[in-house]
N, C-alpha and C positions, 0 to 999 in steps of 0.2 A: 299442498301449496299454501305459503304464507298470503296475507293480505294483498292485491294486485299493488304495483306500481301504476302510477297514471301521470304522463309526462303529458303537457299542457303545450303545444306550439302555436304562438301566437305570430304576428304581423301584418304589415300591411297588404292590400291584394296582389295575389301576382307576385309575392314575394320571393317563393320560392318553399312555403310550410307545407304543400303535398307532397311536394320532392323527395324537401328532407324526411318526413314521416315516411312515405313510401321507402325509402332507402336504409331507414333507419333499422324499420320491418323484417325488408328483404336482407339485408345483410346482418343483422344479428342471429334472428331465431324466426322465421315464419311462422311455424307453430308453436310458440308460448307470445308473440305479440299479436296487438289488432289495432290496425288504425280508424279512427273514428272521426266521422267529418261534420264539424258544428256546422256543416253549411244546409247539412240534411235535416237540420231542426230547426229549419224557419217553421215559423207559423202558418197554417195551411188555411188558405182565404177562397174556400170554396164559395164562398157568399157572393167573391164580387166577380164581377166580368173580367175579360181579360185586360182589359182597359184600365178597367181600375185597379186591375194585380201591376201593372207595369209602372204606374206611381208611384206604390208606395215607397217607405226606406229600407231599404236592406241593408242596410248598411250602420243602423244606431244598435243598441242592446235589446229593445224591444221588438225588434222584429225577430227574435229568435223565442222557438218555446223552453223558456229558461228551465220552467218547474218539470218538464219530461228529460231535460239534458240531467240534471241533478237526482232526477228518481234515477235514471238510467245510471249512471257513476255508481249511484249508492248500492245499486243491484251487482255491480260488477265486483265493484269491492267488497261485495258481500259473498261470493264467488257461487254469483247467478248470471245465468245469463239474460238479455235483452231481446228484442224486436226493433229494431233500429230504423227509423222511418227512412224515406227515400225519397228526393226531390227531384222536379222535373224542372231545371232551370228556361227552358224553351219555352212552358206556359205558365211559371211564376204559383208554380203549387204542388202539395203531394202529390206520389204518385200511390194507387191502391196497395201495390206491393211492400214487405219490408226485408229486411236484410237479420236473420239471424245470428247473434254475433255471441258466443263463448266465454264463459271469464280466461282470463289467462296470466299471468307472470306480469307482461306488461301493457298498461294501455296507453295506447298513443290520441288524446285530441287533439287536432289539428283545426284552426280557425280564426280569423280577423277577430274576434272580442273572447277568444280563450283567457286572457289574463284583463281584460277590460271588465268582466261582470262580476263582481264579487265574490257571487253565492258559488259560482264555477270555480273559481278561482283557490279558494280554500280548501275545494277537493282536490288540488294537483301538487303532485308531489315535488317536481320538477318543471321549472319554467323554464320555457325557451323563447325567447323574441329571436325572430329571425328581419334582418335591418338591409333594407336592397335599397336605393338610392328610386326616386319618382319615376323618375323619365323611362326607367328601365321596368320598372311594374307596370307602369300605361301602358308599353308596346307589348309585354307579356299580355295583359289582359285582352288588349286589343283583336291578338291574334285566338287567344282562346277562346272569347265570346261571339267571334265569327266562327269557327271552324269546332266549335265543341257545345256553345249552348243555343243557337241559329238565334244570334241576334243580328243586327244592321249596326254600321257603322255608327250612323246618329245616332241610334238608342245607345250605344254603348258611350258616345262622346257626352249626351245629353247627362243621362246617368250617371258618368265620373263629375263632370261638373257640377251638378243640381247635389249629389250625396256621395259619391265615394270620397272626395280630395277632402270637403269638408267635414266631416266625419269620423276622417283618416288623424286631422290634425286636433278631432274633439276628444274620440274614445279612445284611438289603437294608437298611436303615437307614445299617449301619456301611459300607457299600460308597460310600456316600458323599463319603468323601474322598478316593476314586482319581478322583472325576469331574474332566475339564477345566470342564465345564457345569455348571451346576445351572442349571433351568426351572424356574419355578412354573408348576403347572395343566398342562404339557407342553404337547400340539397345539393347546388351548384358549388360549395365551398368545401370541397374534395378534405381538406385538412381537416379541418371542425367536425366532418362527417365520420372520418375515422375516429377522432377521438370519443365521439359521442356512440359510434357502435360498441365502443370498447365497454365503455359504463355501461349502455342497454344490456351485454352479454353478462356483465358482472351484477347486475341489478337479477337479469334471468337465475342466475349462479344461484345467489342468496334466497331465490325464492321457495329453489328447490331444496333446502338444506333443511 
């Protein structure tokens, strides 16, 4: 196997970049991709109470552990495999467990500051901004932070006001012009998804050659 591929899916929450990674996965090649989720390298604040874990920002560059996201790439592209942390989004911290994860043909990160942080950014081969309109990512998130990470209404309204909208329009907005891609709607753009499993399969092609 030649050097991995590593495709970068960035945008804003609720856009639609697990979708499309997820699809991208499943309908190219299962076994030669892996999706990988920046959202499971936040920073692990075993130190503070729950309390003070529901403060913080998740939502800047620093709330992510940049220098284990970048050993972890380097490892992959070096075609080693990882230990892939594991987030509990319901109490705002690791969980003990990891996910071990394979090198392969292609890798997929998917995440809000995939193409906002620099040092990430120059390890990805391929950029995707994936571009959903607000109003349509609030009710996305809305529904998924009740019914997927057992938050409350308010925590999730307080939280988009106090740091996601503003944050959205500090970091991940402006990340935008490092994309090769921009998607509307991301996994939900039936057209763009084909065309992009085409490339993923022909990326897999080339690796095997």
């Amino acid at each position: 196997m030649k050097k991995p591929v590593i495709i970068g899916i960035a945008g804003g929450t609720a856009s639609g970049k697990s979708t499309l990674a997820d699809n991208l996965s499943r309908k190219s090649n299962p076994a030669a991709t892996v999706v990988i989720r920046l959202d499971h390298y936040y920073r692990d604040h075993q130190e503070l109470t729950f309390e003070q874990r529901t403060q913080l920002n998740y939502d800047c560059p620093e709330a992510f552990d940049i220098e284990l996201v970048i050993e972890h790439l380097q490892l992959l592209k070096q075609g080693q495999a990882i230990d892939c942390p594991e987030y509990d989004f319901s109490k705002h911290c690791r969980k003990s467990e990891t996910e071990r994860i394979n090198a392969c043909p292609v890798i997929i990160l998917e995440g809000i500051m995939a193409l906002a942080i620099p040092s990430i950014r120059e390890l990805i081969d391929f950029k995707i901004f994936v571009d959903t309109p607000a109003d349509v990512r609030l009710l996305r998130r809305i529904h998924r932070d009740l019914n997927e990470r057992g938050r409350t209404l308010e925590s999730v309204a307080e939280q988009y006001l106090k740091t996601v909208r503003p944050m959205h329009d500090l970091h991940v907005e402006s990340s935008k012009v490092y994309a090769d891609l921009i998607v509307p709607e991301g996994g939900y753009n039936l057209v763009a998804l084909d065309i992009l499993v085409s490339r993923v399969i022909q990326m897999i092609d080339e690796s095997s050659r």
